[in-house]
Each structure stands twice: as C-alpha cells, then as structure tokens.
C-alpha positions in Angstrom: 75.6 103.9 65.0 77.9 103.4 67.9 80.5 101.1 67.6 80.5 98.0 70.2 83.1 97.0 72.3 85.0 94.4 71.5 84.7 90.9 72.9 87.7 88.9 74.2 88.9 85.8 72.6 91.7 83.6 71.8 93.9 84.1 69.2 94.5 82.1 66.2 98.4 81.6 66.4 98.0 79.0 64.0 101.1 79.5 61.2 100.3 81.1 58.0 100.4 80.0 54.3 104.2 79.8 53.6 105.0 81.2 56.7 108.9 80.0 58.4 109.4 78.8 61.7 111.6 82.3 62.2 109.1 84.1 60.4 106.2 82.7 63.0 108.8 83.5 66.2 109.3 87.0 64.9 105.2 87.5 64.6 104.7 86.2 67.8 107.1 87.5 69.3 105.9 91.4 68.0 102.7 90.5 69.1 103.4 90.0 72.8 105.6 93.0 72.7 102.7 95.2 72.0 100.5 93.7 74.4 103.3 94.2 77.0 103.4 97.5 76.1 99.4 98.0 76.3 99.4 97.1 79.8 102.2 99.1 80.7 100.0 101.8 79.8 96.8 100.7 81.6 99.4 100.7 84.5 100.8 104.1 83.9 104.1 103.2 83.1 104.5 105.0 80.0 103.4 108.4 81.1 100.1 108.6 81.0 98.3 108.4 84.1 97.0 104.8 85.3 93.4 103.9 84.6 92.0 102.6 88.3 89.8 99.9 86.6 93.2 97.6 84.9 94.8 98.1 88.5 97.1 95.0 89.4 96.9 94.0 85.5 100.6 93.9 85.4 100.7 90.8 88.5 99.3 88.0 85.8 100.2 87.5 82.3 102.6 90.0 82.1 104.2 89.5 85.3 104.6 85.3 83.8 106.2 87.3 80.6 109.3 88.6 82.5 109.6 85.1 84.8 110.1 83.8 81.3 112.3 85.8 79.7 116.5 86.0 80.0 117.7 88.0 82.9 117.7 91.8 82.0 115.3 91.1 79.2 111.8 92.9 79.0 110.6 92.5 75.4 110.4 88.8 73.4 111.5 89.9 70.0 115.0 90.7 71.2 117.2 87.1 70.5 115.9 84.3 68.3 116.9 80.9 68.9 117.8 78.3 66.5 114.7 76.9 64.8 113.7 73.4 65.5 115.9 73.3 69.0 114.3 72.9 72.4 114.6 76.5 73.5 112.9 77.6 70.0 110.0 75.6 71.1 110.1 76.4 74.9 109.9 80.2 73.7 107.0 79.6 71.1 105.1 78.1 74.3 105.8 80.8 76.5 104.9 83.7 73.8 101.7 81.4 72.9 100.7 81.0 76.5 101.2 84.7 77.1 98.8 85.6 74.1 96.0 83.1 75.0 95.9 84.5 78.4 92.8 87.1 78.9 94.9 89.2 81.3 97.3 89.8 78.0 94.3 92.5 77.1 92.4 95.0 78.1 89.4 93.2 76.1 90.4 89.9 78.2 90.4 92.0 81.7 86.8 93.7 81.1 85.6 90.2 80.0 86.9 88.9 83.9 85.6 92.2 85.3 82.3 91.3 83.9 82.4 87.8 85.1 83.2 88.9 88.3 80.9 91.1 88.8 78.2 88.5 87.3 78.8 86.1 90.3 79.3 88.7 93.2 75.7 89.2 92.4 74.5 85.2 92.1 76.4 83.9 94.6 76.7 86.4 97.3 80.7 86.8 96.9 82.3 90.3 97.0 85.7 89.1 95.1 87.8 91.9 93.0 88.3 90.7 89.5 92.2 90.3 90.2 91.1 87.7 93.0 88.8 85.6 90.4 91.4 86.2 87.0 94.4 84.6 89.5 91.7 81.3 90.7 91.1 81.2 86.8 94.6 81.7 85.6 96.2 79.1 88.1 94.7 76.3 86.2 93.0 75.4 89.6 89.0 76.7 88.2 89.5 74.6 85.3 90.5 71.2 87.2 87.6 71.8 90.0 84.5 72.5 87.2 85.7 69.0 85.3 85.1 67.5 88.8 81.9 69.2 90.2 80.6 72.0 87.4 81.6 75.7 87.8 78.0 76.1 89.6 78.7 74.2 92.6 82.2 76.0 92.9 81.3 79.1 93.1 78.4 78.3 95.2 81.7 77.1 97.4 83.5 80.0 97.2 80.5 82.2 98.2 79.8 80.4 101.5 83.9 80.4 102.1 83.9 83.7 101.6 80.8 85.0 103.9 82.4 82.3 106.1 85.8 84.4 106.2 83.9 87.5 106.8 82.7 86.3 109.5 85.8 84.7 111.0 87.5 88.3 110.5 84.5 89.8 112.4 84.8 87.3 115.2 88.7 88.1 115.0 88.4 91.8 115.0 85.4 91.9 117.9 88.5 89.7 119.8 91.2 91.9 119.0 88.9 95.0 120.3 87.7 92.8 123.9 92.0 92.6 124.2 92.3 96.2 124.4 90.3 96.4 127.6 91.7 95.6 131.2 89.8 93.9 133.5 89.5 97.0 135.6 87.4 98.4 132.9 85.0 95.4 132.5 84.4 95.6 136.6 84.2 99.9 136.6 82.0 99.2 133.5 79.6 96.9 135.5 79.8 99.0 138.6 78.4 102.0 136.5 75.6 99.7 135.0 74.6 98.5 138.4 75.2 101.4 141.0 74.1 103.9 139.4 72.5 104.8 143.0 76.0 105.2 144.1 76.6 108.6 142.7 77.4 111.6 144.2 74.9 114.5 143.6 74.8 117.9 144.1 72.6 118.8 147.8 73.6 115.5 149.5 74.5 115.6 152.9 77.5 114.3 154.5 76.0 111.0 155.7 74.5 110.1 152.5 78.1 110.7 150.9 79.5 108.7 153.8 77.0 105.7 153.3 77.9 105.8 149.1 81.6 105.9 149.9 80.9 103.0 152.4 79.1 101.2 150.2 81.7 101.4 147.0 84.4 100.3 149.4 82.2 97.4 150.2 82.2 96.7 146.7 
C-alpha cells in the first residue's frame, strides 16, 4: 500500500513535561536549524541539484530567519541568551514564528502550491505559488478575509489580475506603435490605397510617367 504524502500543519511548540526554559530554546532552536538546512537543499545549496518546483523557497521564511539572526549568523542554535530576559523571549518568537510558517517546509510549500493552483482554476488568476505564499505570509490575506471572506478576495484578485493583463497588453501594443515613424504609417497607407500606382513589367513610358506624376501628387 503506498504511503501518502504528508499533510502540512502547525507545530505543537508547546513545552514538554519537565522541560527548562534552555532546554525548550535548544529544541527549538535544532528544529529550525534543520528546516534551514531542508530548504537549502530544495534550493541546491548543498550540492545536490535544485528541484524547479521549491524555486524562490529560500525569499520567505527563511529569508525572515537570517533578518533575525546576529550579523554573520546563519543557524539559531549557535548563542543562548539568558533565560527569562527580553532577548530570550524575542528569540523564542522569532524561532516559533519561523516554525509555524508553511514556507519552513517542503510539506507547507506543496500545501500553497496546491492552493494556488486550486484558485488559478476558480477564479481565473494565473498567480505562481511564491506570488500567493508572500499575499498570505504578509499578514495582509488574513486582515482582508476577517473584513469581506477569502471568496470575495480572491474573486478581487482575479479581476485585478486579468485587469493588469490587459493594461500590459495595451502597454506593449503602445510600446510597438512607438517604434514606427510616421513615414511608415503614410508609405503603409499609400500601399493599401494605391495599389494602382505600381510599376509593372510591359508599361509604356507614359503610363510610368502618369504613376510617377501621380505619387508626386500625393
């Protein structure tokens, strides 16, 4: 029987039984390492080649990971603060915020990709799952469904979008009419329109005469 994939969700980072507050930092702190380290790998940074399907993984959670650390640092479990201080518990909720995040996983990324793919299809959008993780992840998706429901959002973000296509049709058609000189709009019209005026082979000389006077005429 074939195993199924597992599902993304948050993680209980609740303390356990008898567990100290260094004890919890150290877990914590172990456990973002390797989920650092995971995406490193989906992003080809540890020698193995990069899988195309986690590309950009490395711009959310764990890009947020090194903002937070010390300068020169690239791992959490490398210096543990006093216990019970404010930069004890200003690390705990940067290491807790990093783990709850679903772009801390590749479980978490395939869950977005999903979604993503889900409401291209409803709602007419054509948004990569990096686009949709960074509306999600700014807090700004969350905010917006409390005021209208997550239905008439991305309803709103599929008419903005074909919207935008549009504009950057409009935009590129513009770009395209700049190219041309008004000397090629009038020789343009001149060859829709006087198409008598050409020369052809067996004319004689007062028929090319008459065209010539008739394109100076023009």
């Amino acid at each position: 029987m074939a195993k199924s994939k597992s599902r993304w969700s948050p993680p209980n980072l609740d303390y356990k039984p008898g567990e100290t507050d260094t004890q919890y930092f150290i877990r914590l702190a172990k456990m973002s390492d390797q989920r650092m380290i995971r995406i490193e790998e989906m992003e080809g940074l540890r020698g193995k080649p990069a899988d195309p399907k986690y590309e950009g993984a490395y711009k959310f959670a764990y890009n947020r990971a090194l903002e937070m650390m010390e300068d020169g640092q690239i791992r959490f479990n490398q210096k543990i603060p006093k216990p019970g201080t404010f930069e004890w518990r200003e690390r705990v909720n940067e290491m807790q915020r990093f783990l709850k995040s679903p772009t801390s996983t590749k479980s978490g990324i395939q869950m977005i990709q999903k979604a993503t793919d889900s409401i291209n299809r409803k709602y007419g959008t054509n948004f990569k799952w990096h686009e949709f993780a960074s509306f999600i992840e700014s807090g700004d998706f969350d905010k917006l469904k409390q005021q209208y429901g997550s239905d008439v959002i991305l309803k709103a973000m599929g008419k903005i979008q074909s919207a935008q296509k549009k504009i950057k049709k409009g935009l590129e058609e513009h770009a395209e009419s700049m190219k041309r000189t008004p000397a090629d709009d009038v020789a343009e019209e001149i060859m829709k329109s006087k198409k008598h005026l050409e020369f052809k082979r067996n004319m004689t000389r007062s028929e090319k005469e008459n065209i010539k006077k008739q394109l100076r005429d023009l």
